[in-house]
C-alpha beads as a LAMMPS data file, in Angstrom:
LAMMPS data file: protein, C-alpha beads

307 atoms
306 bonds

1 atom types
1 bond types

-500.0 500.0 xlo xhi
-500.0 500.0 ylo yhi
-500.0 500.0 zlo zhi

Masses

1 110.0

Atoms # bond

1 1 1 -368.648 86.432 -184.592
2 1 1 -368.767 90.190 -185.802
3 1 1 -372.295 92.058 -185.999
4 1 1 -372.510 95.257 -187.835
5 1 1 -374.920 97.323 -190.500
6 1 1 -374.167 98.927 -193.739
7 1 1 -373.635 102.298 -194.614
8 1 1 -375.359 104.986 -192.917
9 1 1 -375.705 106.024 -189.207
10 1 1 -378.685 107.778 -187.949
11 1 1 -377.675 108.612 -184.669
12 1 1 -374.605 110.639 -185.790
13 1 1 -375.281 114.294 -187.366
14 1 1 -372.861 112.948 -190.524
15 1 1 -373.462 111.118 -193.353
16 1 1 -371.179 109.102 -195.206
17 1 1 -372.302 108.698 -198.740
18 1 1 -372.795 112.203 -199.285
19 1 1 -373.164 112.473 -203.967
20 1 1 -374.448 115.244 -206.218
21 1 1 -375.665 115.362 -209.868
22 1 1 -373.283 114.485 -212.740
23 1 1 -373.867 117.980 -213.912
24 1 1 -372.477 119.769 -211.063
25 1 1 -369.129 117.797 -211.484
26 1 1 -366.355 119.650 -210.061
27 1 1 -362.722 118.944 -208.729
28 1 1 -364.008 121.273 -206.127
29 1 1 -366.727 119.870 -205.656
30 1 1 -365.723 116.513 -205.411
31 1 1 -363.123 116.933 -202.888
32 1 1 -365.632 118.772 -200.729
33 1 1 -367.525 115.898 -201.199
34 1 1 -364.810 113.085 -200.361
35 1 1 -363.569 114.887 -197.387
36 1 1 -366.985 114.939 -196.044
37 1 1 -367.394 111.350 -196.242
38 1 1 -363.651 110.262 -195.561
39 1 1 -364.032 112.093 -192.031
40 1 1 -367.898 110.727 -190.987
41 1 1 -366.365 107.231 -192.090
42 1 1 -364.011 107.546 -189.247
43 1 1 -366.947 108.572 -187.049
44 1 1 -368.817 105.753 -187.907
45 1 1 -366.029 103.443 -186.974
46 1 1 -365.588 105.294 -183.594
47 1 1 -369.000 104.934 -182.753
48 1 1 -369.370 101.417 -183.694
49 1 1 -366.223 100.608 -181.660
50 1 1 -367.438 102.203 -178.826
51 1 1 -370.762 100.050 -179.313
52 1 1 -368.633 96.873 -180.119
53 1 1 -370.053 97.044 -183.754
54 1 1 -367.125 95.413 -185.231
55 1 1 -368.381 94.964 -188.869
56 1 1 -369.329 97.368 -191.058
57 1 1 -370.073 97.800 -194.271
58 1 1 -368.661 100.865 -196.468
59 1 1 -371.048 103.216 -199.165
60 1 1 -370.407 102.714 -202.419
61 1 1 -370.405 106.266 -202.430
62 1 1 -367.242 107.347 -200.602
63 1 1 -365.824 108.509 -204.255
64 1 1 -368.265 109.987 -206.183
65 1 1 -368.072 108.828 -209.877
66 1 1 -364.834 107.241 -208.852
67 1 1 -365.649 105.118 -212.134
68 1 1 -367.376 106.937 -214.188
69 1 1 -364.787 108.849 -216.980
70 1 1 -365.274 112.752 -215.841
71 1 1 -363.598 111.681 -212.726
72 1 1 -359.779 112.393 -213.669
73 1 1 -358.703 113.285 -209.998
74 1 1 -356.209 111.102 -208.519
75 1 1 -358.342 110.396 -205.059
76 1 1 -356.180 107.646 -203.844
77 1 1 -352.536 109.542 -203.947
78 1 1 -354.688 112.804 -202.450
79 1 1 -356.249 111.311 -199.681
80 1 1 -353.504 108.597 -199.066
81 1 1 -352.978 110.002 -195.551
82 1 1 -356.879 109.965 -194.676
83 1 1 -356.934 106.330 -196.074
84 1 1 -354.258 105.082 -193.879
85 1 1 -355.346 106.810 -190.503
86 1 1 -358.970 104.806 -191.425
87 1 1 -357.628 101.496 -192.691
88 1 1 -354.881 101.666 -189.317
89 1 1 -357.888 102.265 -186.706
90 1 1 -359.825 99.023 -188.822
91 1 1 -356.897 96.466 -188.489
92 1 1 -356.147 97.902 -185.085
93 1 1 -359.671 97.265 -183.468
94 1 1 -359.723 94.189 -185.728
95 1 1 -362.540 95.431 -187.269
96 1 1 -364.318 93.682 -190.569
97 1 1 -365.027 95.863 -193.797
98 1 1 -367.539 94.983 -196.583
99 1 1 -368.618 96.772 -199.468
100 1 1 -371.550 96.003 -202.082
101 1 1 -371.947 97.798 -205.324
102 1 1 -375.359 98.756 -206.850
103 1 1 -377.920 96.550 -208.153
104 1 1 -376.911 98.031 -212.021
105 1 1 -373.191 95.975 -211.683
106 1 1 -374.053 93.128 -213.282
107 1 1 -371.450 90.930 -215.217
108 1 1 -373.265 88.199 -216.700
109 1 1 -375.440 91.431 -218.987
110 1 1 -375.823 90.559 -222.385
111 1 1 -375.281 94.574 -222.755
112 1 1 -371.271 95.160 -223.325
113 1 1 -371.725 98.539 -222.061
114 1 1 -372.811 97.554 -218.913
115 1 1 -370.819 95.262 -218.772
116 1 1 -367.820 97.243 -219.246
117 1 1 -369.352 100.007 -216.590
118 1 1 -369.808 96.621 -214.177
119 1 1 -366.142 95.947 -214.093
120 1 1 -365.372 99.973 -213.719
121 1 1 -367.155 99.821 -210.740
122 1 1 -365.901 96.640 -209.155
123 1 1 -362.506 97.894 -209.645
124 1 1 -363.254 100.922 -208.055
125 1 1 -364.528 99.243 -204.909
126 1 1 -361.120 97.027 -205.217
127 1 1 -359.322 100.249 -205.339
128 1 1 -361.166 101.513 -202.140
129 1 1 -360.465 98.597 -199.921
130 1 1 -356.726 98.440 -201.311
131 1 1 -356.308 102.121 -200.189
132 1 1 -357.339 101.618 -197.267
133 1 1 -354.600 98.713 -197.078
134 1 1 -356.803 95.658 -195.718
135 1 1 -355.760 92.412 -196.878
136 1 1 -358.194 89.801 -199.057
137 1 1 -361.101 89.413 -195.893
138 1 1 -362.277 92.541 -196.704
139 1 1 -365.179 91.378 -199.344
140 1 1 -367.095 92.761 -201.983
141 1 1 -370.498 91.141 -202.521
142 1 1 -372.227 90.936 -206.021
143 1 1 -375.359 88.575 -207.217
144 1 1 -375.076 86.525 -210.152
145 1 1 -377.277 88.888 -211.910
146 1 1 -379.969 88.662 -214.555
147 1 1 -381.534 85.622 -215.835
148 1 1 -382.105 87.338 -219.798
149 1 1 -384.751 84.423 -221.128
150 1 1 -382.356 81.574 -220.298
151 1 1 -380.745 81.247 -216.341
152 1 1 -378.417 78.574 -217.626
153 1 1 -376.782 80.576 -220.153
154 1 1 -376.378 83.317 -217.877
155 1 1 -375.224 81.707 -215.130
156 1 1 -372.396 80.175 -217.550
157 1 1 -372.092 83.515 -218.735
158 1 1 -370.872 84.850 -215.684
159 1 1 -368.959 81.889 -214.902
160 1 1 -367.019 82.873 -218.168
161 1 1 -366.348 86.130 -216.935
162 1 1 -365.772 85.919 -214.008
163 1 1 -362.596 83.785 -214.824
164 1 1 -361.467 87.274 -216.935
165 1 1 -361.598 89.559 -213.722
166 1 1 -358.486 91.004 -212.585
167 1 1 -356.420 89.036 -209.651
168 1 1 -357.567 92.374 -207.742
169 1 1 -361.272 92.216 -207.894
170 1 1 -361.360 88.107 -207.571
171 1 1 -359.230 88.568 -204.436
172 1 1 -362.333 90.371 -202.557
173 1 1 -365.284 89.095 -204.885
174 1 1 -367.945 86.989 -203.040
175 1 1 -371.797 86.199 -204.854
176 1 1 -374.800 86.054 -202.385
177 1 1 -377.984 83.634 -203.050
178 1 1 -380.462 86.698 -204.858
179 1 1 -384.754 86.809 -203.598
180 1 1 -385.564 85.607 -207.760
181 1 1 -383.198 84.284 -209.832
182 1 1 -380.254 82.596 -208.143
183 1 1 -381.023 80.745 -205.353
184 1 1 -378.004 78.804 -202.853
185 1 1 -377.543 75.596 -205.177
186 1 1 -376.958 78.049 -208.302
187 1 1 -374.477 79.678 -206.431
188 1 1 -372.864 76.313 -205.235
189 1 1 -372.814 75.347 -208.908
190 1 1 -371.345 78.965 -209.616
191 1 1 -368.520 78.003 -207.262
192 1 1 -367.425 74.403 -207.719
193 1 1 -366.211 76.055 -211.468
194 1 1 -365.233 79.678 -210.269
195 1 1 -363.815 78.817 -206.325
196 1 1 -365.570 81.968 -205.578
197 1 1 -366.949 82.347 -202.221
198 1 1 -370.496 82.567 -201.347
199 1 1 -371.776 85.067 -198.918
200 1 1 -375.435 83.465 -197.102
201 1 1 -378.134 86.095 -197.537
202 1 1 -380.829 84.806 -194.609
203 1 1 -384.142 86.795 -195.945
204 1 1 -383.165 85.801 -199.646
205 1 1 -383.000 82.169 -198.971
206 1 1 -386.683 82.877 -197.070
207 1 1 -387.789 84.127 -200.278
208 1 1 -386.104 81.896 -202.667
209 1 1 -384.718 78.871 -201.368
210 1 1 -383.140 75.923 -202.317
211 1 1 -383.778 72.205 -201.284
212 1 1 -381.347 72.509 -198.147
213 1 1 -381.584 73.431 -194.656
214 1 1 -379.658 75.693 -192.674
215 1 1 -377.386 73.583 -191.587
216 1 1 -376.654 71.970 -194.864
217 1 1 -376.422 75.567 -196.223
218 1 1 -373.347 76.852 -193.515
219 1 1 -371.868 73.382 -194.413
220 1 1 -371.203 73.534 -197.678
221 1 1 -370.679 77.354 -197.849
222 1 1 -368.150 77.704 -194.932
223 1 1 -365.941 75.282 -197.130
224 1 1 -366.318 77.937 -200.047
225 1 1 -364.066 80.363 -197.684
226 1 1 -360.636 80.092 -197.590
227 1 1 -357.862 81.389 -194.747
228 1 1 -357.414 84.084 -196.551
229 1 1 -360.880 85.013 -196.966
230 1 1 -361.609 85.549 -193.223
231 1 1 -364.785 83.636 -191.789
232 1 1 -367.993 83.243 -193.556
233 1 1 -369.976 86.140 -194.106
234 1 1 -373.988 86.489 -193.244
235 1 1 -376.515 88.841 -194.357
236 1 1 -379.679 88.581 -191.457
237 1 1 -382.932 90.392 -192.167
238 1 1 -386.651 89.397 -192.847
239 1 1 -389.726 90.283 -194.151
240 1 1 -391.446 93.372 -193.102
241 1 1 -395.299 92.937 -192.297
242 1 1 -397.540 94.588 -194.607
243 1 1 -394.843 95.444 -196.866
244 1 1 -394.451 94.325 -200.565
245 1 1 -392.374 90.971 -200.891
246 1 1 -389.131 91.475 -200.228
247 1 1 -389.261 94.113 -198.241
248 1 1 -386.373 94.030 -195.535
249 1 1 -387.520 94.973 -191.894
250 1 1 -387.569 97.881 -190.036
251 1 1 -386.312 97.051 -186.800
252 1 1 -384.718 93.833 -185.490
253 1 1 -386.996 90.810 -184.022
254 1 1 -384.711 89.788 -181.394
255 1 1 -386.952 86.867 -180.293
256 1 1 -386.643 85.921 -184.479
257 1 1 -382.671 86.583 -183.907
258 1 1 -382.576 84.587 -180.953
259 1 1 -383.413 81.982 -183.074
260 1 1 -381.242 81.973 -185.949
261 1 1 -378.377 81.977 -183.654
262 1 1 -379.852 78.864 -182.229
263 1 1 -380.273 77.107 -184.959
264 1 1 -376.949 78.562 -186.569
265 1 1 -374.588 76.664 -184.283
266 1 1 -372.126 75.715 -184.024
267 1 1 -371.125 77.243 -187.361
268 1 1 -369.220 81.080 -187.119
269 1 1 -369.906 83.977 -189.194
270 1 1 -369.807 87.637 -189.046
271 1 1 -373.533 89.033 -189.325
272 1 1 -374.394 91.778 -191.203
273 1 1 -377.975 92.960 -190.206
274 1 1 -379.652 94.771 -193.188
275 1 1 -382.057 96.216 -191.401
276 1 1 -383.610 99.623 -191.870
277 1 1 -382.801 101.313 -188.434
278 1 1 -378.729 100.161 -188.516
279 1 1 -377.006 101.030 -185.644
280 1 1 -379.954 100.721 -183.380
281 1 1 -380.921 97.246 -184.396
282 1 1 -376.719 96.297 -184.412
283 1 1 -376.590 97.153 -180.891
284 1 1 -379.891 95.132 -179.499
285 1 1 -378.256 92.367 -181.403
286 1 1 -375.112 92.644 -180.034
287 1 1 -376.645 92.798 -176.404
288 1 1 -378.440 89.628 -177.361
289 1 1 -376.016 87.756 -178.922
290 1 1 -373.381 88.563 -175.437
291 1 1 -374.583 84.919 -174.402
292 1 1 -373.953 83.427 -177.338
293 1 1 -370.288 81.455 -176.923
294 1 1 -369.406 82.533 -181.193
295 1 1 -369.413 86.271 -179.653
296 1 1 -368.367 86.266 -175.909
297 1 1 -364.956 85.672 -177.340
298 1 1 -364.664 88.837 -178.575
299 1 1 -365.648 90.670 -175.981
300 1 1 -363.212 88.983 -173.722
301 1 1 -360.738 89.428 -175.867
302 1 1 -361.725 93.412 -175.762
303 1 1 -361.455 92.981 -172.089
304 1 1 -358.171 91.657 -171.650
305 1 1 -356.855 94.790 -173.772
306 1 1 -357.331 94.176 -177.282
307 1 1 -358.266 97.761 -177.225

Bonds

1 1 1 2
2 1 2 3
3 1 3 4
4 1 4 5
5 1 5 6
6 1 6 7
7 1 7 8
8 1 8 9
9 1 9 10
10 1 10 11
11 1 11 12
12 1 12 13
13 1 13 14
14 1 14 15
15 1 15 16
16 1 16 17
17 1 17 18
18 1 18 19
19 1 19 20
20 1 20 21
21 1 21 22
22 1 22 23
23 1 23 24
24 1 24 25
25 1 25 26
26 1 26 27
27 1 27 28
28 1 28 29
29 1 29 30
30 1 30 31
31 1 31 32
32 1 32 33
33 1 33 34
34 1 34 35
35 1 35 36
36 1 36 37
37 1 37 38
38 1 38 39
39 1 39 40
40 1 40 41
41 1 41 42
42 1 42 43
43 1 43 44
44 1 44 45
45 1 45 46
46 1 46 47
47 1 47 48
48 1 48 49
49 1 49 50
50 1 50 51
51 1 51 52
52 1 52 53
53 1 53 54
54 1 54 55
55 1 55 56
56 1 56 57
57 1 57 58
58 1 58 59
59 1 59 60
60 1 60 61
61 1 61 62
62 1 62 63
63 1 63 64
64 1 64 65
65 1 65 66
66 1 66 67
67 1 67 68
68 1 68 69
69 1 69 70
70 1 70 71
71 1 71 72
72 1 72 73
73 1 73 74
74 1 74 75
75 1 75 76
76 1 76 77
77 1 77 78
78 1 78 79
79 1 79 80
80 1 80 81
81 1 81 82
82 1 82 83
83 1 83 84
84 1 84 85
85 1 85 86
86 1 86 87
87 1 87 88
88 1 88 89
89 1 89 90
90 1 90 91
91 1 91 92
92 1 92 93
93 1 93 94
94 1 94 95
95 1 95 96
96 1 96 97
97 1 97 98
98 1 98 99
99 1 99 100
100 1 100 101
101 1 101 102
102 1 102 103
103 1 103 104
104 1 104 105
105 1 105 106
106 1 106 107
107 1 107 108
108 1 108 109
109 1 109 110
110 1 110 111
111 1 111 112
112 1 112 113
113 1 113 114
114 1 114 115
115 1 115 116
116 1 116 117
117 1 117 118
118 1 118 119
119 1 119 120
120 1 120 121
121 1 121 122
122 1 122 123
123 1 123 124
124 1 124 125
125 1 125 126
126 1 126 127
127 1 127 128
128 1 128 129
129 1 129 130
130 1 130 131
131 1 131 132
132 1 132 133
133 1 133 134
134 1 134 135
135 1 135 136
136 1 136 137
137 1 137 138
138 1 138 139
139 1 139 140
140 1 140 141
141 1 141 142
142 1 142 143
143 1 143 144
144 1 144 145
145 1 145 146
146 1 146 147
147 1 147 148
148 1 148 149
149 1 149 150
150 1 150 151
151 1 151 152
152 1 152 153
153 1 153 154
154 1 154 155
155 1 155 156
156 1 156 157
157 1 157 158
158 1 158 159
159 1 159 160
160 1 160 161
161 1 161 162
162 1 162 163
163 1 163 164
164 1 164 165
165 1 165 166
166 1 166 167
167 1 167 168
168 1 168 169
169 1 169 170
170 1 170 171
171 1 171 172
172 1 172 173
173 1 173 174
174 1 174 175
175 1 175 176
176 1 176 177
177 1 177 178
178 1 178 179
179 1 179 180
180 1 180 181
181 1 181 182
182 1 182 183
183 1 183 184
184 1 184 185
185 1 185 186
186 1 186 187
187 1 187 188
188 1 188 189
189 1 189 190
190 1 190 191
191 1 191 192
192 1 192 193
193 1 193 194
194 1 194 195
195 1 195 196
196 1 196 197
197 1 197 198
198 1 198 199
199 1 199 200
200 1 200 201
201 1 201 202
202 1 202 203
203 1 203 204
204 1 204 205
205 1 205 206
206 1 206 207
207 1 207 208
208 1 208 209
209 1 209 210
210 1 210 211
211 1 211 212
212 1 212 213
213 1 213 214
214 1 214 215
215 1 215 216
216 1 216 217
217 1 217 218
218 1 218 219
219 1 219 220
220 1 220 221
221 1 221 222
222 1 222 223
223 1 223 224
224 1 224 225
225 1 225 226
226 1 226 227
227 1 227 228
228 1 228 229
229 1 229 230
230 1 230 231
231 1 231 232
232 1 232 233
233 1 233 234
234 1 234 235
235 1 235 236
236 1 236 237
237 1 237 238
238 1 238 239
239 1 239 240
240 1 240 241
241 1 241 242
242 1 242 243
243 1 243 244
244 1 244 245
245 1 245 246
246 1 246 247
247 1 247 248
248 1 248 249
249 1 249 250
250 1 250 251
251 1 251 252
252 1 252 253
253 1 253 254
254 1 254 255
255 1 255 256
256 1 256 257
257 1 257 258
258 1 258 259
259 1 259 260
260 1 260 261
261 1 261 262
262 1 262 263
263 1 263 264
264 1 264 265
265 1 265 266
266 1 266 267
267 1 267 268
268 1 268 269
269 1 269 270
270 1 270 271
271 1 271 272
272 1 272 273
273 1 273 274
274 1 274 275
275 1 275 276
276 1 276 277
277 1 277 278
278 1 278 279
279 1 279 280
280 1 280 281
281 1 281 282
282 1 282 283
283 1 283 284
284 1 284 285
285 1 285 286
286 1 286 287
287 1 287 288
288 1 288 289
289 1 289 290
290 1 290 291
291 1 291 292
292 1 292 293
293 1 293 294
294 1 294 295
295 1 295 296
296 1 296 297
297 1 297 298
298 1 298 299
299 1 299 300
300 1 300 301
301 1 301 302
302 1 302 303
303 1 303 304
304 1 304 305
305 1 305 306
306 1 306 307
């Protein structure tokens, strides 16, 4: 078991997802850009291993408009070197990368233009985790998307196109259980026709859940993950008090955490806490989770000089 947050660090000066406007497109501008966020990527990864944050999950924003058709450079040949020293210091450490475009990269859209601008973007994030050179574990996670007046069209509807994707986006594409539309059983019935896996989202299930338990849930979704996949994938947050529905929490609720690990076992899965504070919420987890036989083994592992 691997715990780690997505994105963005607050206790380091850097920031990782560093954009600007459309307008101000630039070559120049751009590579300013990239090398800002290539080099606090590798700070984030330092930091987290020195934490024993061992999943993380990378911005979308590494490449600004990477997709979009202003953006001629070729980023991957011109930071090749900056990719490897990254993607060698992640397999090294053993590390787990995620990444998880927008909520505007939807494939079942009626709308061909989005559409077409979905599968830009999810080859883009393909294109990332390939140039950083990790193998098929590394996972992009995507919802089923819209429900357009009729969920059983559009769940067939992306069904259908998923099955068009290229080989290098359906390597790393996983779907997650949404808060409204697509609950754990639509996403079962999404992958007995598609063999995609299905990544657990914890506070979505709270919000919208199907007719089975927890344990029934790990059961039949750890069997959606193959070898090659790595191990089953969590997302962990809850409700935030006085917040609208659906708002995910500030800080962690260890004595909450406590028991979701609990009742998780015996199952294994690498955690990723979306929770508003990040790092600071990864490492009280961590700390908790040290009893907790799914984790010990990688810190004794660590121990015996896996660093």
């Amino acid at each position: 078991m691997k715990i780690g947050y997505p994105c963005i660090n607050w206790s380091l000066e850097c920031k990782g997802n560093r954009t600007f406007r459309l307008r101000s497109y630039s070559v120049k501008r751009l590579k300013e850009t990239v090398e800002n966020n290539l080099d606090c990527l590798f700070k984030i990864l330092k930091y987290n291993l020195d934490h024993n944050i061992l999943f993380f999950r990378i911005s979308s924003d590494l490449i600004p408009f990477a997709s979009h058709p202003v953006c001629k450079f070729k980023w991957q040949r011109f930071y090749r070197k900056e990719f490897k020293k990254i993607g060698d210091f992640i397999k090294k450490y053993k590390m787990r990368i995620s990444m998880h475009p927008d909520q505007f990269v939807i494939i079942n859209s009626p709308d061909k233009k989005v559409l077409a601008r979905s599968i830009k973007e999810l080859s883009y994030h393909a294109a990332i985790l390939g140039a950083i050179g990790l193998d098929a574990s590394a996972k992009i996670q995507l919802h089923v998307g819209g429900k357009y007046l009729d969920k059983e069209k559009s769940l067939k509807s992306f069904i259908e196109r998923y099955q068009k994707l290229s080989p290098s986006i359906k390597k790393r594409l996983v779907i997650e259980n949404d808060d409204k539309i697509y609950n754990v059983a639509d996403c079962l019935r999404v992958h007995r026709q598609t063999r995609v896996p299905i990544l657990f989202d914890v506070f979505h299930h709270s919000i919208n859940p199907s007719n089975l338990n927890l344990t029934k849930i790990l059961q039949k979704i750890k069997k959606t993950w193959k070898k090659k996949d790595g191990i089953l994938m969590v997302d962990y947050s809850y409700q935030q008090q006085g917040k609208m529905k659906g708002s995910h929490a500030t800080s962690i609720n260890i004595k909450d955490f406590k028991k979701f690990l609990k009742l998780s076992r015996p199952f294994d899965f690498d955690i990723m806490l979306e929770i508003k504070d990040k790092e600071k919420s990864a490492v009280k987890a961590i700390k908790t989770a040290k009893s907790d036989k799914r984790f010990i083994k990688r810190v004794i592992l660590k121990k015996e000089g896996e660093i």
